[in-house]
N, C-alpha and C positions, 0 to 999 in steps of 0.2 A: 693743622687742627681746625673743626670745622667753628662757627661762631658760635654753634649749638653746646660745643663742650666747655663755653667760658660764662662761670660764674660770679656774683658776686661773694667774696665769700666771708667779708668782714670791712662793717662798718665803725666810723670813729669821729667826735668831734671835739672841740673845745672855743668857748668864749671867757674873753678877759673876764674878771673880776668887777669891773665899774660897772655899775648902772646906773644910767641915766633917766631918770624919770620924766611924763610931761611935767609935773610939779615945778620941776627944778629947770628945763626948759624953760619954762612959762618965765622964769626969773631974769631970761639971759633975753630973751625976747618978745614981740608981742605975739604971744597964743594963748590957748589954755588946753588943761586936760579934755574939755570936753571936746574943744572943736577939734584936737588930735584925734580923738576915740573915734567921735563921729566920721568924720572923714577917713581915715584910713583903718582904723582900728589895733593901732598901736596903743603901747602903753607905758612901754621902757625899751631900751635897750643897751646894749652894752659896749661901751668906748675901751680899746685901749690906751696904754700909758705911751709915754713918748717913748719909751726905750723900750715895747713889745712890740715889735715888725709882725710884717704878713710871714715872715720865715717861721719866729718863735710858734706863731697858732698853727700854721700848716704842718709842721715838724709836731705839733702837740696832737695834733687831732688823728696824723699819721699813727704817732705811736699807739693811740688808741684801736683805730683801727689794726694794725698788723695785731698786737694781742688778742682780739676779739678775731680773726682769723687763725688765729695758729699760726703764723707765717713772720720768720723773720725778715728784717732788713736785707741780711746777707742770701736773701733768698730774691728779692725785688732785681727785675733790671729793665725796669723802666718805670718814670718818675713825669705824671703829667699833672702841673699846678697851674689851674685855672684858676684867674687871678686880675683884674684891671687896676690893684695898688700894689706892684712889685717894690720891692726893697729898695731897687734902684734900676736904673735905667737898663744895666750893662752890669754883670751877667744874670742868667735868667735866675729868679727865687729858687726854683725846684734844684738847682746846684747845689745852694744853700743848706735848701733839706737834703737833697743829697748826704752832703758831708755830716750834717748834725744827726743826722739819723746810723750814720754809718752802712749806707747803701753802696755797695760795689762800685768802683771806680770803670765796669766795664756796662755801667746802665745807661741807655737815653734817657733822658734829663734835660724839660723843657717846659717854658710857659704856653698856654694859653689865653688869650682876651677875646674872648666873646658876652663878656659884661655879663648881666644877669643870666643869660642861658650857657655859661663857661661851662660849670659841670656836664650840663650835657654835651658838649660837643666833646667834653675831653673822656665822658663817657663812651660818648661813639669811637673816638679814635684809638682808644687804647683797646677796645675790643675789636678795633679791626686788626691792629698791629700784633695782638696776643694772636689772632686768626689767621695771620700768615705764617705762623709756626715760626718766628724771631726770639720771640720775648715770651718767658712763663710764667711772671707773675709780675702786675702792675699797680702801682699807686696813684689811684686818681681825686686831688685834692682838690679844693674850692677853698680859697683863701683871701677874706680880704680886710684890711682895714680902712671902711668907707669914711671913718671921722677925719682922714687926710685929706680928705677931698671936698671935706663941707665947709661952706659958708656959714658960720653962724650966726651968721645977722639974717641971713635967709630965711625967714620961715615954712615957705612955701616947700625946700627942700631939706635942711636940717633936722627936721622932725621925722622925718623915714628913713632914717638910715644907722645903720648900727656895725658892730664888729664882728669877726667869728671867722671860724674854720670849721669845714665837713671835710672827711675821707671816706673811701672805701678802696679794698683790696679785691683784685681782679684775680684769677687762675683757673687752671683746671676744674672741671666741673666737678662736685660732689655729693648730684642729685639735687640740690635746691639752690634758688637763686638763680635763676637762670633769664642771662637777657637775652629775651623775646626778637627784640629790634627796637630802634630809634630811627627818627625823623628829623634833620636840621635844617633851618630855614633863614634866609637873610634877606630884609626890603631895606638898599641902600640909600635910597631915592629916599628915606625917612630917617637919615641919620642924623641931622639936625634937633630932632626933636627931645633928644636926650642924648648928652654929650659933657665930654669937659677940655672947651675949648682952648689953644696955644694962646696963651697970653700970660703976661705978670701976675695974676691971681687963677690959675687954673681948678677954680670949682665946677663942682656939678650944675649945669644949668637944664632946666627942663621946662617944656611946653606941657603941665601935667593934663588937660583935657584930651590935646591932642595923644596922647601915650597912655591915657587910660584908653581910647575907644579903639587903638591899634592894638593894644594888651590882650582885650577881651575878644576883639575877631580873629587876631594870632593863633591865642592861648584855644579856640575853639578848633580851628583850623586843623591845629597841628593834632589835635586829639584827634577828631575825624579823620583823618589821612590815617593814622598808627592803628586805630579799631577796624578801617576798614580794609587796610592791609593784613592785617592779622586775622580778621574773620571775628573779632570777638565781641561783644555787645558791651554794651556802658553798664547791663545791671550786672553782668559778669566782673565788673572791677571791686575788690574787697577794700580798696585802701587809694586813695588819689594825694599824692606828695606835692603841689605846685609848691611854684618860686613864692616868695613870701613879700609882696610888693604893697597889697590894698586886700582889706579882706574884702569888699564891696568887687572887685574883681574874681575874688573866688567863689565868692556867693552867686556870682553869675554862670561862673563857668558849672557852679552844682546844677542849676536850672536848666543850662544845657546839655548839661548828662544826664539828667533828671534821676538825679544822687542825692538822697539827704546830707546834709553839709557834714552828718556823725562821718560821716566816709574820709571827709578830707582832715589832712594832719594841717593844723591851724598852729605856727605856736611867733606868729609876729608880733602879738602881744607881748612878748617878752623878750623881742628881737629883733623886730624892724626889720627894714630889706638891708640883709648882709650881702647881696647880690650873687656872686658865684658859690659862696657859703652858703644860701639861702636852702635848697635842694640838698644838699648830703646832711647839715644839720638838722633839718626835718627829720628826713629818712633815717638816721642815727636813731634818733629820738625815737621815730614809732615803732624801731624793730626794740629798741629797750621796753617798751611800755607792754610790748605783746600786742601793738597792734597787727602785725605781720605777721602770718602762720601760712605754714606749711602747706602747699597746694592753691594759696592766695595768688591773683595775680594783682600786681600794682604799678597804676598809672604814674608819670614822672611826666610833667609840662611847666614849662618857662619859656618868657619872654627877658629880652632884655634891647640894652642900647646896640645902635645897628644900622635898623633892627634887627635881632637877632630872634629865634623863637625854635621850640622844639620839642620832640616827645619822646620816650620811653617807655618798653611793657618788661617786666619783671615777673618770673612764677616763679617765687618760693616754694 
């Protein structure tokens, strides 16, 4: 099967129930709504509870998406959960979904960690793996629960981070939806600057100036390599999906497309950087809204810890 005939052909997400506001932040530490808004342009977002794993929301957002495709479980056999809060150490999440979903006992079934640009890579890789004529239909989820990972005495990193799961379901083409190509990229030499290092309290620690100015030359990067690969210009893009990190990072990246920001799906206001979730959550989102239509192409770019960074082109 050539890469040309593999579609997306159904999206899905879900986030916990809590919301966490900066109000109620502000309680637990010293910040305020405003300096959150300003700075990053957040405004809530959503924690789960102790006993909602990355398994429960990936398994939730999966079943969403298989229904909004058409495509059963027992149709799936291959299962890739991009993910940097698994269940547990040993065996991978996507097992997990696996079994809870009731996907074939004869599917691959695996995580991946590429931090905030997970969905893409697990995007790339499952369209290669559909493209070598193995596998017919794939689940490729983004799942994380980042409140495991936070310090909340931190304010510098507490305040960007939220819960959630994206899906979408891969197969045979069916005339729309069709990926174009992806671009992934890794500067190791810069892994320090966002990490969560081996010790007794394993939180998020981040150098945020440093990883804002790698963010915004990444995130530029990778979009020019995929437009110029492709032949296609930046005012040719109907719809641009970024990771959901800083909107002051999107707002730049519109300027370097020289996109009015209406183009980009914005919805960290209400969500925070869920990290590998960040991307299929969005993209969920703006094919329900009708932002997505038929013969649109749309851009896909993140960064994450790594560094990791990377793009995607879509024609619906």
């Amino acid at each position: 099967m050539a890469t040309t005939d593999i579609c997306i052909l159904g999206t899905g997400a879900h986030v916990p129930a809590k919301v966490l506001t900066n109000h109620e932040l502000a309680r637990m530490v010293d910040t305020t709504d405003e300096w959150i808004v300003t700075r990053t342009g957040i405004r809530e977002r959503r924690i789960a509870s102790k006993t909602e794993m990355t398994s429960h929301m990936a398994a939730a957002a999966a079943r969403a998406a298989l229904a909004n495709a058409g495509v059963t479980a027992e149709q799936i056999d291959l299962v890739i959960l991009a993910t940097l809060t698994p269940d547990q150490p040993m065996p991978a999440t996507a097992c997990l979904v696996q079994h809870e979903l009731g996907v074939p006992a004869g599917a691959a079934c695996f995580d991946l960690n590429a931090a905030c640009s997970g969905f893409l890579y697990a995007l790339d890789t499952a369209w290669a793996m559909l493209a070598s004529g193995r596998h017919q239909h794939a689940l490729v989820i983004g799942a994380e629960k980042m409140s495991s990972l936070v310090d909340w005495t931190d304010r510098s990193t507490c305040v960007l981070f939220g819960d959630g799961a994206g899906a979408a379901v891969l197969g045979p083409a069916r005339g729309t939806a069709q990926i174009l190509g992806a671009r992934l990229y890794a500067e190791g030499a810069h892994a320090g600057l966002l990490c969560v290092p081996r010790s007794p309290k394993p939180f998020i620690q981040m150098k945020g100036r440093e990883v804002f100015k790698n963010a915004v030359r990444e995130m530029e990067d990778a979009v020019r390599d995929i437009l110029e690969q492709h032949g296609v210009a930046a005012s040719q893009i109907a719809c641009v999906v970024p990771h959901q990190a800083n909107r002051r990072i999107i707002e730049s990246l519109a300027q370097y497309l020289g996109l009015p920001l209406e183009r980009f799906v914005v919805n960290l206001d209400r969500y925070g950087n869920t990290s590998a979730a960040s991307i299929p959550l969005a993209l969920d989102e703006a094919r329900r809204a009708g932002r997505v239509r038929a013969g649109d192409t749309t851009l896909l770019v993140a960064f994450g810890a790594g560094l990791t960074y990377g793009s995607a082109l879509v024609r619906w």
